[in-house]
C-alpha positions, 0 to 999 in steps of 0.5 A: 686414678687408673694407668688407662694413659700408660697403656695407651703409651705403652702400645703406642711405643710398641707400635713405633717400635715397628715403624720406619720414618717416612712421608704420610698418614702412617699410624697417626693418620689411621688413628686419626681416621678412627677418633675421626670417625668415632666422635665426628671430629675433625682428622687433621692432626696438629700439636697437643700438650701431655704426654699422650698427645706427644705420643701421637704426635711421633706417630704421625710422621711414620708410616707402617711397614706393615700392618702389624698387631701392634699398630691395629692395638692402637688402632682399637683402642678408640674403639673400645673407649668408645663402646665403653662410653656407649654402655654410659661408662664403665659400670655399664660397660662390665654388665654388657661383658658379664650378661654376654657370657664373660663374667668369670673373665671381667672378674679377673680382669677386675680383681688385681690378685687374679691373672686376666683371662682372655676374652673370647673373640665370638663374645666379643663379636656381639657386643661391638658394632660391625660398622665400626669395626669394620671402618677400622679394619679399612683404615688398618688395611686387615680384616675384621675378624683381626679387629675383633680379635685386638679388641679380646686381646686389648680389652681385658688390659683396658678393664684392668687398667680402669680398675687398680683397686678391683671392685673398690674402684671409683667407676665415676674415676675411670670414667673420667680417665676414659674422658681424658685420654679421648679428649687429649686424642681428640685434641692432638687430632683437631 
C-alpha cells in the first residue's frame, strides 16, 4: 500500500499551518470546487469518517490569508489524481510522463535509492489539460503558470508515494489508493 494518504495529510497541515479561522469557503471550499468540478460531483461539504476527511474537514472552516504554495499544493493535488486516473491509472500514467521527455525523472521518482528529480514545468504543461488547470488557478486566485508549476513540484511525491517498492510496485495497488483518497474527498464533499 502506498503513503499517497500521509502526503495528502501532510500537505493539508502544511496548508492549515498558514491558515487563520474565520467565516467561508477558505481552502475547503477552493478544494471542493476543484473535485467539484473534476468528477461532477456535488460541492457541498459535510462530515466523513478517515483520516483524510477529518483533515478537510478542519480546512473548511478556514480561510487563506493569502494564496500560498501550500493551499495551491493541495489545490492540485485532485488534479493530478485525476489526469492519472485519466491515462487508466498509474501504469498509464508513467508512460505519458516517460514518452513526454521525462523518463530519467519518473525513474527516479520511482526507484526508492534514487533522490527525486524535479519535473520540468514545459513537459508538464503538455501533459495536463489547460482547462483544468486553469479552473483551479481561478478557484486559487493564481495563475496558471503557478498551477503548472505545484503540479512539477507535487507530482514527483505523488509518483514516489504511489511506488514504495520501486518498479515492484503492485500499480493495480496504487490504483486503488489513488481510488481511495478521491472517494474519501468526494464523500466529505458531497
Amino acid at each position: 500500500m502506498s503513503d499517497l494518504t500521509k502526503l495528502v495529510e501532510q500537505l493539508a497541515a502544511q496548508a492549515l499551518s498558514g491558515q487563520q479561522n474565520s467565516n467561508g469557503g477558505g481552502l475547503g471550499g477552493v478544494l471542493g470546487n476543484v473535485f467539484g468540478q473534476l468528477t461532477g460531483q456535488n460541492q457541498n461539504t459535510g462530515s466523513s469518517g478517515g483520516i483524510l476527511g477529518s483533515v478537510l474537514g478542519q480546512l473548511t472552516g478556514n480561510t487563506a490569508q493569502s494564496t500560498g504554495s501550500s493551499a495551491l499544493l493541495v489545490a492540485v493535488i485532485p488534479l493530478i489524481l485525476n489526469w492519472i486516473q485519466q491515462q487508466g491509472g498509474l501504469s498509464g500514467a508513467l508512460d505519458q510522463l516517460r514518452n513526454s521527455g521525462l523518463a530519467e525523472h519518473v525513474q527516479s521518482w520511482i526507484d526508492p535509492n534514487q533522490e527525486n528529480q524535479t519535473a520540468v514545468v514545459d513537459k508538464i504543461q503538455s501533459l495536463f489539460n489547460h482547462e483544468e488547470v486553469k479552473n483551479v488557478a481561478d478557484q486559487t486566485q493564481s495563475q496558471p503558470q503557478d498551477v503548472y508549476a505545484a503540479i512539477a513540484s507535487l507530482i514527483p511525491q505523488v509518483i514516489d508515494r504511489l511506488t514504495p517498492q520501486g518498479e515492484q510496485t503492485d500499480t493495480s495497488a496504487a490504483n486503488l489508493d489513488i481510488q481511495k483518497v478521491m472517494n474519501l474527498a468526494s464523500q466529505f464533499l458531497k
